[in-house]
C-alpha positions as CSV (number, residue, x, y, z in Angstrom):
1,X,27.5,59.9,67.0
2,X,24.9,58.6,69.9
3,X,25.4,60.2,73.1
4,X,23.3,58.7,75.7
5,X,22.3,60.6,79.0
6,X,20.4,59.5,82.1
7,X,17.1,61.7,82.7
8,X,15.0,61.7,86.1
9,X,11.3,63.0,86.0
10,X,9.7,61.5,83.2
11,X,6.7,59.8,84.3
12,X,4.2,59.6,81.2
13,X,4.4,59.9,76.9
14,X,3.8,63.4,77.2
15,X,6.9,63.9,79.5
16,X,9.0,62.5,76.8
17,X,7.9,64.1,74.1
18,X,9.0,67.4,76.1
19,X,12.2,66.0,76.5
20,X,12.4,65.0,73.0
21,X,11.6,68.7,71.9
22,X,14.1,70.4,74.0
23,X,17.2,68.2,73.1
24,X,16.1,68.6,69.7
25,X,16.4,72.5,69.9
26,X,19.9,72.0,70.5
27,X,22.5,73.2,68.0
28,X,24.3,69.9,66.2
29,X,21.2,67.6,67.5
30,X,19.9,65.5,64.7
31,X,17.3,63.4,66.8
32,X,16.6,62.4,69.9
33,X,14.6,59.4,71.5
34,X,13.7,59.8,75.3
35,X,12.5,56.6,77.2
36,X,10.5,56.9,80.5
37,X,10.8,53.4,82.0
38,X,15.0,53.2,81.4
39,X,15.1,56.8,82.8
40,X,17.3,57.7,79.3
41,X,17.7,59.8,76.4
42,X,19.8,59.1,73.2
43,X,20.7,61.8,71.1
44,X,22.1,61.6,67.3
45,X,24.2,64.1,66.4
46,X,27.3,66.1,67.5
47,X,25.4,68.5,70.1
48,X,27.7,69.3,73.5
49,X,26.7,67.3,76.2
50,X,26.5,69.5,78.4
51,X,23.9,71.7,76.3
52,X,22.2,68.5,76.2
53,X,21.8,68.3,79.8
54,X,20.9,72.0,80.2
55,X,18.1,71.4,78.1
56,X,16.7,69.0,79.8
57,X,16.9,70.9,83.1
58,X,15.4,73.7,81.0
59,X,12.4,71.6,80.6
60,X,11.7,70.9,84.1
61,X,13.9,67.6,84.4
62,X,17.1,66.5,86.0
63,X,19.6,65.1,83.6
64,X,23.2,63.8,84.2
65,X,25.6,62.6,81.6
């Protein structure tokens, strides 16, 4: 399963990496892909969405599902 979530903050590669790392320490995530210029992640796996979002905010961002 995709789950997509919105992400406000990212303003360079390194930014999404981070982003990338912390949904990807989340239990059930398999991978995530965070994109700067659409403002969006897009997780694979079966992960709670709203651990997803925590992480994020975790990692200095806001998030939203």
């Amino acid at each position: 399963m995709t789950t997509t979530i919105t992400v406000e903050g990212m303003s360079c590669g390194h930014c999404e990496q981070t982003v990338e790392e912390a949904l990807r320490g989340v239990s059930g995530v398999t991978d995530a892909t965070a994109d700067r210029e659409a403002e969006q992640a897009s997780i694979d796996g079966d992960a709670d969405v709203t651990a997803l979002v925590q992480a994020v905010e975790d990692a200095g961002y806001t998030a939203h599902a």
